[in-house]
C-alpha positions in Angstrom: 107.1 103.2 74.8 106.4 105.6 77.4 107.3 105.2 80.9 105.2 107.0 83.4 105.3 107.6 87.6 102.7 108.8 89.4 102.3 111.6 86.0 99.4 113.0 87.8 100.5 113.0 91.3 99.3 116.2 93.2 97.3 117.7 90.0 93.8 119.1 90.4 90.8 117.0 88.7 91.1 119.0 85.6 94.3 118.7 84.9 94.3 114.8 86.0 91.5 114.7 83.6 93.8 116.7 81.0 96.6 114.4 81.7 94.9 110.9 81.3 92.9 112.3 78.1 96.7 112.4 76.6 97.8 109.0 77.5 94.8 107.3 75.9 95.0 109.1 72.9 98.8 107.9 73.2 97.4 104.6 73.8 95.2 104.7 71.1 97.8 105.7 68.3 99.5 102.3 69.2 101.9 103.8 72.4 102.6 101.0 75.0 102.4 102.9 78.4 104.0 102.0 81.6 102.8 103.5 84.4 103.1 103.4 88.3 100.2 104.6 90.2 98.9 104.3 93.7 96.0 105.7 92.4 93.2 103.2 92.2 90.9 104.8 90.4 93.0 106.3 87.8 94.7 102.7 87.1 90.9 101.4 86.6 90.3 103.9 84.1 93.7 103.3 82.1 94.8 100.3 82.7 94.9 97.3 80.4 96.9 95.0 82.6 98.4 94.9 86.3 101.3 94.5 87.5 101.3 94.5 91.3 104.3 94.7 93.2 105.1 94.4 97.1 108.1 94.0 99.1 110.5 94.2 95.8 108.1 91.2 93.9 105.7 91.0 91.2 102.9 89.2 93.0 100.3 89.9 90.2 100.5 90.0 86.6 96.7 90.0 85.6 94.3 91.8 82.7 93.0 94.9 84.9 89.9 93.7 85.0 90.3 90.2 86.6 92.9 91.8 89.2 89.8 94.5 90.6 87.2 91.5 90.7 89.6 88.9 91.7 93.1 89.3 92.8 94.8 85.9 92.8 97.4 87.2 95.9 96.9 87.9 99.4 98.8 91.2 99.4 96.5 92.2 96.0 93.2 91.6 97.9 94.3 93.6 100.6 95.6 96.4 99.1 92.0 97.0 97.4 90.4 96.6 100.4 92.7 99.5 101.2 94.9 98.2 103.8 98.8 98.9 103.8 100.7 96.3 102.2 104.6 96.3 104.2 
């Protein structure tokens, strides 16, 4: 298991780029990742499933792709729509 936050926080595209090609080759040799991200578009192109929290709670615990088309919370739907979730 490895346990990632924000692992590309602050890095320039490359070396995002360089640092996501690492965890899915981690991912493909059989590594469960867990990783925070605020990063939208990175957790689209890595993520298998979702776990969304706010205000201390998991309010979503969804495959990736059914959380982007269709959050089942409130909070979820308007944290794509990019509004702050407090």
């Amino acid at each position: 298991v490895m346990f990632l936050d924000e692992p590309t926080a602050s890095l320039d595209p490359g070396s995002t780029n360089a640092v996501e090609e690492i965890i899915r080759k981690a991912v493909e040799q059989g590594v469960k990742v867990v990783m925070a991200t605020h990063d939208l578009g990175q957790a689209r192109r890595l993520a298998g499933d979702i776990l969304f929290l706010a205000k201390g709670r998991v309010l979503e615990n969804a495959p990736a792709s059914r959380f982007f088309a269709e959050p089942s919370s409130q909070e979820g739907r308007r944290f794509l729509a990019g509004e702050l979730v407090l």
